[in-house]
C-alpha angles and dihedrals in degrees: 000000000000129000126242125216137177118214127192122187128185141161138086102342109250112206113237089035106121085045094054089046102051090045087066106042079047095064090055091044091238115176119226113225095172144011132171128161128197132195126202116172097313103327118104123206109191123185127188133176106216127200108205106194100201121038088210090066090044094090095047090053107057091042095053093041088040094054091041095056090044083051087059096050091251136119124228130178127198126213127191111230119207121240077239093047101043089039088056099049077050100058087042087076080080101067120090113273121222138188123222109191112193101205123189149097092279135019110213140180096249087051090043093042088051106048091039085057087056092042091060099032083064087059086246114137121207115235103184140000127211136179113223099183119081129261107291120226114225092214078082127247128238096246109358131201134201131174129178118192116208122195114203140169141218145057111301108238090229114350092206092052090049093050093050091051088052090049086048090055096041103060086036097057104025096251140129116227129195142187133187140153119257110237135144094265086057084071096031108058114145103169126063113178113186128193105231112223122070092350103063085012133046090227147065097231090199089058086047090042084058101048082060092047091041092245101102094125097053093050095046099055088051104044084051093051087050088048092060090049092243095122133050104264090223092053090039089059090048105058093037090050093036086056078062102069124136094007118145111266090212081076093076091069093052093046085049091055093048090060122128120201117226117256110267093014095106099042086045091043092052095040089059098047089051083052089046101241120150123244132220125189105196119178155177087206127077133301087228100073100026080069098052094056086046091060091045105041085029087242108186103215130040126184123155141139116288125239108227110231135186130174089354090310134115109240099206088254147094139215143238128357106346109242094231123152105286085044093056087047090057101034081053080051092055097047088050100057093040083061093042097231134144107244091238078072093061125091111203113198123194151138113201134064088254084068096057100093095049087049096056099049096047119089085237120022117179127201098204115197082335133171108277084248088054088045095052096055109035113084097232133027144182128197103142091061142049121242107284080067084093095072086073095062094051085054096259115152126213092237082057100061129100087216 
């Protein structure tokens, strides 16, 4: 029977090093079971789980691969690992897989001590760590971003009483926590639908639409209502809309030029065209402006809610079907099928109640520096990032960005 060691090697990375290496376990036919690196600043861990075939050849070959690792300036330990122990890291394969992604400006030891504590209080053990935002200068970015993703298995305790200690940590530490299973549609998403107002844009253009028309009081008062899910989001349209009458439509192109993108959107619109997904913008504003950011980020899809206008003025009404909440669930379903994707492969991205229900049926949904009732109920959420923070939790890394 083979035996099984475990060997751990750190110190300045050499060049050359896994290729020497592997020259000499070759020459022993050794069978690799194992192997992870690591690289922090310039100091390389290695691990390998070796099978050695003949225990005759055992000794040989941690001398040889000892004095080798010495020759290089490095240090290396072997530990024997048991048929029991190695047979039961085997059968834990088996066991669901999760990632825990850790999002903010800063990742610090208080954040990473807390959510390991609840980690390990749900009986999960992490398996590997890896940081998905670039290197940080200490010299201090304008607006900087960090992102650890943690892989861990097991079976959560009790998953609501994990999330609620995430969201704990979370408004306590200024910090933005995921999980997610890890499946194959985490690394195969193809779809991303945004809302439009106050998600891809920094306004309400409504809000902006009634400052022009001197109602800015009244819209507003209503679209917060809606956003906190206290008012129907079709009534809630009406009246604001219905406040608009008689306003200029030569407005709308000043409104449009007033825009601001949210932080992040641009770099994470044109990230996922260089990837080829496809973008939806779906939205309870107006079609008006959901084109003209298509024009300008190069969006796919638009769909969005009509101004009625007559003789250059706005009526006070809209047109066709309204896009509310159930509308923007089942427009996300028929992009989807016209893509022909599974809607585990869709990201839906919102702020408000009325995004809830394209949120829940997509295989991420994202409540992006959402209301505390949206955050609540959406499974994922992100307040201490812009928008391009989302690539993290679809596994992109910074170093893998166009942009």
């Amino acid at each position: 029977m083979s035996e099984v060691i475990l060997v751990n090697v750190s110190g300045q990375d050499k060049p050359g090093l896994t290729s020497s290496l592997m020259s000499i376990l070759a020459e022993y036919n050794v069978d690799v079971l194992d192997i992870g690196q690591a690289m922090i600043h310039d100091t390389l861990s290695l691990g390998m789980l070796l099978a050695i075939p003949d225990q005759d050849k055992l000794s040989p070959v941690l001398k040889d691969v000892l004095f080798h690792v010495h020759h290089m300036g490095m240090h290396v330990r072997f530990t024997p690992i048991s048929t029991e122990h190695y047979e039961d890291w085997v059968r834990g394969q088996g066991k669901p897989r999760y990632i825990i992604t850790l999002l903010g400006r800063r990742i610090t030891a208080e954040q990473m001590a807390r959510v390991a504590r609840v980690i390990s209080d749900n009986a999960l053990n992490i398996e590997d760590i890896l940081r998905l935002s670039g290197r940080r200068s200490l010299n201090g970015d304008e607006a900087p971003r960090a992102c650890v993703e943690l892989t861990v298995r097991g079976q959560p305790l009790d998953l609501d009483e994990m999330k609620e200690a995430f969201l704990e940590v979370s408004g306590e530490l200024d910090i933005d926590i995921s999980f997610q299973e890890d499946t194959v549609y985490r690394r195969n998403r193809r779809l991303v639908a945004f809302d439009m107002d106050s998600t891809l844009i920094q306004q309400e253009v409504i809000d902006e639409l009634a400052e022009f028309a001197g109602v800015g009081a009244e819209v507003k008062a209503v679209t917060e209502l809606a956003m906190q899910g206290e008012l129907d989001f079709r009534e809630s349209l009406r009246r604001r809309v219905a406040l608009l009458e008689g306003l200029d439509a030569s407005v709308l192109a000043h409104v449009a030029e007033r825009l601001q993108l949210t932080e992040g959107a641009e770099r994470l619109i044109t990230t996922l065209k260089a990837f080829g997904y496809k973008t939806a913008l779906i939205s309870g504003g107006f079609t008006y402006f959901g084109q003209y950011l298509q024009r300008k980020l190069g969006i796919d899809y638009v769909h969005a809610n009509e101004l009625e206008i007559v003789d250059g003025k706005l009526t006070g009404q809209v047109t066709g079907t309204i896009v509310d909440g159930p509308r923007k669930a089942e427009l996300v379903r028929e992009i989807a099928a016209r893509e022909c994707l599974n809607l585990d492969q869709v990201v839906a991205v919102g702020d408000g109640a009325n995004d809830l229900p394209m949120l829940r049926i997509a295989g991420l949904g994202i409540a992006f520096r959402a209301k505390p009732v949206v955050q609540r109920n959406a499974r994922q959420s992100i307040s201490t990032l812009g928008l391009d923070g989302i690539l993290y939790l679809m596994g992109i890394k910074d170093t893998d960005t166009p942009a």
